[in-house]
BADORO-612843 format. One line per field, with one value per atom (N, C-alpha, C): atom name; x negated, y, z. Coordinates in steps of 0.05 Angstrom, whole numbers. Each point is the difference from the previous one (the first is absolute). Layout:
% residues N
a = [CA;...]
u = [X;...]
v = [Y;...]
w = [Z;...]
//
This chain:
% residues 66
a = [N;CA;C;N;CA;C;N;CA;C;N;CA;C;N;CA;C;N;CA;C;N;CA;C;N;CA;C;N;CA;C;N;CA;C;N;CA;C;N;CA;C;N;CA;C;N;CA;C;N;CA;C;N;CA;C;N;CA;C;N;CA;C;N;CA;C;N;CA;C;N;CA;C;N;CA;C;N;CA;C;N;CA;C;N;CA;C;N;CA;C;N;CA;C;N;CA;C;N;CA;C;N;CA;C;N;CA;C;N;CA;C;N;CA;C;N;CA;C;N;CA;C;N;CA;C;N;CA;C;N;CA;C;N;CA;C;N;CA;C;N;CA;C;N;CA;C;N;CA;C;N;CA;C;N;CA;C;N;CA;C;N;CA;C;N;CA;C;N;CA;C;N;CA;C;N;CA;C;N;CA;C;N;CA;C;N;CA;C;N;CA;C;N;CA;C;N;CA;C;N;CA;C;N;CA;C;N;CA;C;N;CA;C;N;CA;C;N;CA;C;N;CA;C;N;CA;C;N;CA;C]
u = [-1670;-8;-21;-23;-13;2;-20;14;-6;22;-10;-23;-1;-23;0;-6;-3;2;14;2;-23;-22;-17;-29;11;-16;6;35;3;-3;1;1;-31;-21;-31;-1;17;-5;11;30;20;-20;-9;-17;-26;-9;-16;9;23;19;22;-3;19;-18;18;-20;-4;-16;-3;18;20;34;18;-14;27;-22;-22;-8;16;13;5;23;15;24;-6;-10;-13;-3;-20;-16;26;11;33;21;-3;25;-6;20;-1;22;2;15;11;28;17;-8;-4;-3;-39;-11;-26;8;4;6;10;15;16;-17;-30;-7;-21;-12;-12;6;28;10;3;-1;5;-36;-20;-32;3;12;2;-25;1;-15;19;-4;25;-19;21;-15;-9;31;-15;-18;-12;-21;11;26;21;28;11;27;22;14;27;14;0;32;18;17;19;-2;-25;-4;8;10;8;-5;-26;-8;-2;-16;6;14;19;18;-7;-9;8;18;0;21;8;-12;15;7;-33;-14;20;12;1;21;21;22;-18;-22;-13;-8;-3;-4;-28;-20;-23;-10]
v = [1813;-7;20;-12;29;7;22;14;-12;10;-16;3;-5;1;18;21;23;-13;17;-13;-9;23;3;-31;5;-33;-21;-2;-28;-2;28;3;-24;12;-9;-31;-8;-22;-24;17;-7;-9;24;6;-28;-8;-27;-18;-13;-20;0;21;-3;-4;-5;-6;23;2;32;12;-24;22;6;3;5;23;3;26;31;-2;32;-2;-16;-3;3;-13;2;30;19;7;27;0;14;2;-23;-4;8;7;2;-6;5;-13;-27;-4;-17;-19;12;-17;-15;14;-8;-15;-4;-18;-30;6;-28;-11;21;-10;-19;13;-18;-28;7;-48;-4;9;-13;-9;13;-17;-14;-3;-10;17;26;17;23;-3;6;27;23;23;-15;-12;-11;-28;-4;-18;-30;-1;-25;5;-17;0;6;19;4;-21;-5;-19;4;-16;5;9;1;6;-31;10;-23;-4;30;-7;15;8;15;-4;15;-13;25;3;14;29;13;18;16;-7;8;24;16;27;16;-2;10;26;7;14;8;-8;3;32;22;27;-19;25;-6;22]
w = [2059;-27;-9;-20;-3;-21;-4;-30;-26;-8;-30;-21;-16;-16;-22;0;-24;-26;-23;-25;-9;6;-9;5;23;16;-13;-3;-16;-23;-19;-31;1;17;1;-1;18;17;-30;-13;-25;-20;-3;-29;-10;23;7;-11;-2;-1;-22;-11;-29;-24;-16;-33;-7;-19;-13;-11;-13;-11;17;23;25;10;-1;12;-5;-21;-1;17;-8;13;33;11;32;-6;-3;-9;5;-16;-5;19;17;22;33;7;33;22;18;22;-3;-4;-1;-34;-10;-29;1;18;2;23;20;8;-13;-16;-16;-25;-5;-23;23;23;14;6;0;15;-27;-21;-28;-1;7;3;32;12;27;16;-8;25;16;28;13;15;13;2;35;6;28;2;-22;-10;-3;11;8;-14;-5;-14;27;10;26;-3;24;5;-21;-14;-13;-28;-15;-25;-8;-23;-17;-30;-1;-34;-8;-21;-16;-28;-6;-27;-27;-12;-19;-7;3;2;26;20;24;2;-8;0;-20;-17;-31;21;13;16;20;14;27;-6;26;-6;15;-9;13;21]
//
């Protein structure tokens, strides 16, 4: 598998693809919770959704350590 994609790469790649009232928020977030704001715009760090995702819901993140 190769390596993953720096926050910093996807914040870039994120920041493209959200509305302007979600930039800070992106903007603000990292690892695990940037990850989940990504499948909430359907941009994935491995550019594809993994086997076995089933969504993003609302809330997942809110307990997630990052």
């Amino acid at each position: 598998m190769s390596v993953p994609e720096p926050d910093t790469d996807f914040r870039e790649r994120l920041l493209r693809e959200v509305p302007d009232g979600a930039r800070d928020t992106v903007i603000g977030t990292s690892g695990k919770k940037l990850d989940a704001l990504g499948r909430k715009y359907d941009v994935y760090r491995t550019g594809v959704p993994l086997d076995g995702f089933d969504g993003f819901r609302d809330g997942d993140t809110e307990d997630d350590d990052a």
